[in-house]
C-alpha positions as CSV (number, residue, x, y, z in Angstrom):
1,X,3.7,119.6,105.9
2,X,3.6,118.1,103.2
3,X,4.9,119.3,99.8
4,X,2.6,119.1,96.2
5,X,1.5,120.5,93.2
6,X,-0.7,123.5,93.4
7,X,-4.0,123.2,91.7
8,X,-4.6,126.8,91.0
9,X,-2.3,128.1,87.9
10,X,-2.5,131.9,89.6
11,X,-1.2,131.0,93.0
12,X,1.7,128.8,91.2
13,X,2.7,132.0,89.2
14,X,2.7,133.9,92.5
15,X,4.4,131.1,94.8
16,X,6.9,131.0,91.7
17,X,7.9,134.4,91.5
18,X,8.0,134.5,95.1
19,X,10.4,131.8,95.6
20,X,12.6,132.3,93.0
21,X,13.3,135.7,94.2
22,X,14.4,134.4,97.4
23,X,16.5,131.7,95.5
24,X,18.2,134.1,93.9
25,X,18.9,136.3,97.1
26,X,19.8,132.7,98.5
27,X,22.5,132.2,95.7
28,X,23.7,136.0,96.0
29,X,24.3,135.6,99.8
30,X,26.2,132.2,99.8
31,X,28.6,133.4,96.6
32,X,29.4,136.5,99.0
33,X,29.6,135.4,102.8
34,X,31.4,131.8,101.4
35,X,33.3,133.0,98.8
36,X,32.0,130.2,96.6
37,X,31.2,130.4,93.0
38,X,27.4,129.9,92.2
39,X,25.5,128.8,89.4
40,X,21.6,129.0,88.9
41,X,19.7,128.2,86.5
42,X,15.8,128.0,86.8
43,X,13.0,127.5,84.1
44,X,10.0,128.1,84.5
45,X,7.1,126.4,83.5
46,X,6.8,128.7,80.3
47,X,10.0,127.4,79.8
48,X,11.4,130.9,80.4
49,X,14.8,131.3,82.1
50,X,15.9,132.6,85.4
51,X,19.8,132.9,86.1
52,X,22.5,134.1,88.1
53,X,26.4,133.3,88.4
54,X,29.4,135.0,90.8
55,X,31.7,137.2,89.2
56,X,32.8,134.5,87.1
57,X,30.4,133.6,83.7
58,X,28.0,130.9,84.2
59,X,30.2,129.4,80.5
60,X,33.0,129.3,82.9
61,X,31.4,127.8,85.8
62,X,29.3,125.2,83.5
63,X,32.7,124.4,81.8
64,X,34.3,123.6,85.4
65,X,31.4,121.6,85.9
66,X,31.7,119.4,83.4
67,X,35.6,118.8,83.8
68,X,34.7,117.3,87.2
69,X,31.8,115.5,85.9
70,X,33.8,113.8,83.6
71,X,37.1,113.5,86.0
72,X,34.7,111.8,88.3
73,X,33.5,109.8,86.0
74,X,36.6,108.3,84.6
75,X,37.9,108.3,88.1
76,X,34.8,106.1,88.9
77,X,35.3,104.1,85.6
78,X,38.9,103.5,86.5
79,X,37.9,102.1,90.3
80,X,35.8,99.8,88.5
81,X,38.5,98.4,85.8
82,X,41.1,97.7,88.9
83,X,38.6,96.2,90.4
84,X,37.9,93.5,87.7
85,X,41.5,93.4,87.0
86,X,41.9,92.6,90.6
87,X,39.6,89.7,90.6
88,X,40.8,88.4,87.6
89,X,44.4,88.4,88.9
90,X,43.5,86.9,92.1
91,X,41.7,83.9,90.4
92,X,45.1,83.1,88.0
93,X,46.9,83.3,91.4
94,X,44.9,80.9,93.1
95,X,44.7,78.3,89.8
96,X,48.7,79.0,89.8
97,X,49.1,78.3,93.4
98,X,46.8,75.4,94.0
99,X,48.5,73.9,90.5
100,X,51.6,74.1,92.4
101,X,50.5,72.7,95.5
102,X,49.0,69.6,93.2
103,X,52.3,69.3,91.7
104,X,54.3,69.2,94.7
105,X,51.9,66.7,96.1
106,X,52.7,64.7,93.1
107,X,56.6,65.0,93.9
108,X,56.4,63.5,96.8
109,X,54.5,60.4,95.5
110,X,50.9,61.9,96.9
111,X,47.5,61.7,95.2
112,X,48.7,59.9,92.0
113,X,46.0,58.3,91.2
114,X,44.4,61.1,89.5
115,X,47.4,61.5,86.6
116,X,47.5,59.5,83.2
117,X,50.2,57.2,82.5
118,X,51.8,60.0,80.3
119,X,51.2,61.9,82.9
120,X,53.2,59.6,85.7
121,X,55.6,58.8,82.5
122,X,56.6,62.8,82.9
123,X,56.6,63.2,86.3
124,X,59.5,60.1,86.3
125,X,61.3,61.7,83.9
126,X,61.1,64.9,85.8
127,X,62.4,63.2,89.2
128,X,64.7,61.4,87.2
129,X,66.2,64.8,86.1
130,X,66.0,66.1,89.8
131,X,68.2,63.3,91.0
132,X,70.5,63.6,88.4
133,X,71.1,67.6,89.1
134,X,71.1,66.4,92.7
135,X,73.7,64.0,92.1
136,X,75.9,66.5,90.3
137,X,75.8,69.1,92.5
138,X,76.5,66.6,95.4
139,X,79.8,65.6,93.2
140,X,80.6,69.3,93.2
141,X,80.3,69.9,96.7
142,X,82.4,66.6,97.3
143,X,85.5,67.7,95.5
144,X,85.3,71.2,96.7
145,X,85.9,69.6,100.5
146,X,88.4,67.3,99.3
147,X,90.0,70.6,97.6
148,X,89.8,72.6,100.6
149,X,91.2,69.7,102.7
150,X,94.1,69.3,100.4
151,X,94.9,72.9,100.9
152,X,94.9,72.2,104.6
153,X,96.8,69.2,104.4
154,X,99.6,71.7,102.3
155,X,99.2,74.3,104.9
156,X,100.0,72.1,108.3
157,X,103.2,70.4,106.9
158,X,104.2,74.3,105.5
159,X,103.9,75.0,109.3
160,X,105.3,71.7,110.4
161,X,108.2,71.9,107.8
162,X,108.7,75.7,109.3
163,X,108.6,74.6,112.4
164,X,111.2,71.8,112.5
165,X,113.8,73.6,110.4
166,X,113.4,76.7,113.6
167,X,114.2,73.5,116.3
168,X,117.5,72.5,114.2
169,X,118.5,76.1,114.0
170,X,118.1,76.5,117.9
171,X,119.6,72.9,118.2
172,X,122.6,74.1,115.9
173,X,123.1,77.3,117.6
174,X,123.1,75.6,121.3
175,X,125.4,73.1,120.0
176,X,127.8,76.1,119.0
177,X,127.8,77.7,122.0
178,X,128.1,74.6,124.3
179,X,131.6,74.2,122.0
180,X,132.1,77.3,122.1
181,X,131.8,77.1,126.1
182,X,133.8,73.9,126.0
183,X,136.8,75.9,124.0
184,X,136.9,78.6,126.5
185,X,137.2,76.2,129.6
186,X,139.4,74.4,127.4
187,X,141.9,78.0,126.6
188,X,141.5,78.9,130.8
189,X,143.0,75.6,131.7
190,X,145.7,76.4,129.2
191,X,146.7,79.8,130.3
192,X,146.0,78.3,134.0
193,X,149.2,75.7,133.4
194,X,151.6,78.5,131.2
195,X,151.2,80.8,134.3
196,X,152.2,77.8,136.9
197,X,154.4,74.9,135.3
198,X,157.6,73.9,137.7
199,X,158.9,70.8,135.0
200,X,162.2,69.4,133.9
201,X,162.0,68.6,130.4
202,X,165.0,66.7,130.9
203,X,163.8,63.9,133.3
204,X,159.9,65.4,134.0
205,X,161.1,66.4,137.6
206,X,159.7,68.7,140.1
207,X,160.9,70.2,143.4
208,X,159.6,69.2,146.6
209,X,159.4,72.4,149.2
210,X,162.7,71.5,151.1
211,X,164.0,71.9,147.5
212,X,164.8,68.3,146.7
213,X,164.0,66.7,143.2
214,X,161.1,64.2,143.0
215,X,160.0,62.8,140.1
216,X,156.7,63.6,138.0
217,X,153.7,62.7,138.6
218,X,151.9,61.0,135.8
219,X,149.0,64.0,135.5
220,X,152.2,66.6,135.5
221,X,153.8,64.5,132.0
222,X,150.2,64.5,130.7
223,X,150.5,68.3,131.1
224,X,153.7,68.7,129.8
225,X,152.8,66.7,126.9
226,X,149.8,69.1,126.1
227,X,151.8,72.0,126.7
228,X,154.7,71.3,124.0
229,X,155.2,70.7,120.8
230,X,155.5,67.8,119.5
231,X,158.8,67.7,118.1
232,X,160.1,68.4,121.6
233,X,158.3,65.4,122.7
């Protein structure tokens, strides 16, 4: 059905009353059963006004009311300034970027026929720059290998130095004890020729086993020699 303005100014009164009675019941049951706080405000069309509010004022409510309102509002207002701040900070991005990108093309020697001769007269001076920091840094890297190589270099004949000073202590303490070795053999031959000498120091003679004199060999006068002194010699 459809709803519109009733002709007759006594039915209107009537529908009026009618309705806003059950408006307000409305209102009453919905602040109750929900728990919500309602505010209703109706005017007639004398102008006269119907109204009705929970257990809180209607100032209170309308006050509430008008906090959000204007929370929204800003809250709405705020949306829309990020928004264009948004856009305008994307379209600095992209000039920034595709300036860099037009630059770099330049670098490598791309799409130069669009810059002025003050402009290529920079851009030489700027590569010129570039390969001088290049240069210096390469300089740097340069003497910090040959640094690190000398340290090397220092290190290994350290080690090498360390290590041939340990071969001529082994080689001077085996050569000790192969004399020392050699001196002991040497003092058990010695002792071996005290315990058994059969000599004439006279005439270096030596008795046979049927007890008859024969003369000296010339090992047994090399041993007599060693054995004495000599001033008995």
């Amino acid at each position: 059905v459809q709803l519109k303005r009733m002709e007759n100014k006594i039915n209107r009164q009537v529908t009026f009353s009618k309705r806003r009675n059950g408006l307000l019941k409305k209102a009453h049951e919905i602040s109750v059963l929900c728990d919500a706080e309602v505010a209703l405000i109706v005017f007639s069309a004398k102008g006269k006004l119907y109204e009705y509010s929970t257990d809180s004022s209607m100032e209170k409510i309308l006050e509430r009311y008008e906090r959000y309102c204007f929370a929204e509002k800003s809250s709405t207002m705020s949306d829309i300034d990020s928004q264009e701040d948004w856009s305008l900070e994307y379209h600095k991005l992209k000039a920034k970027v595709e300036s860099l990108n037009n630059r770099q093309r330049h670098l490598m020697g791309e799409q130069l026929e669009s810059l002025s001769l003050r402009e290529i007269g920079q851009l030489e001076q700027q590569l010129e720059n570039s390969l001088k920091t290049v240069r210096t840094r390469k300089s740097q890297e340069l003497l910090s290998s040959i640094s690190e190589l000398q340290d090397k270099e220092k290190t290994l004949r350290d080690e090498n130095k360390a290590l041939e000073n340990e071969l001529m202590k082994r080689a001077r303490a085996k050569a000790i004890l192969e004399q020392q070795a050699r001196w002991k053999h040497h003092n058990h031959k010695q002792q071996d020729n005290l315990h058994n000498p059969n000599i004439n120091i006279g005439n270096y003679q030596t008795r046979n086993n049927e007890g008859g004199v024969e003369p000296a060999t010339d090992v047994q006068v090399r041993v007599v020699r060693n054995l004495l002194p000599h001033w008995m010699l």
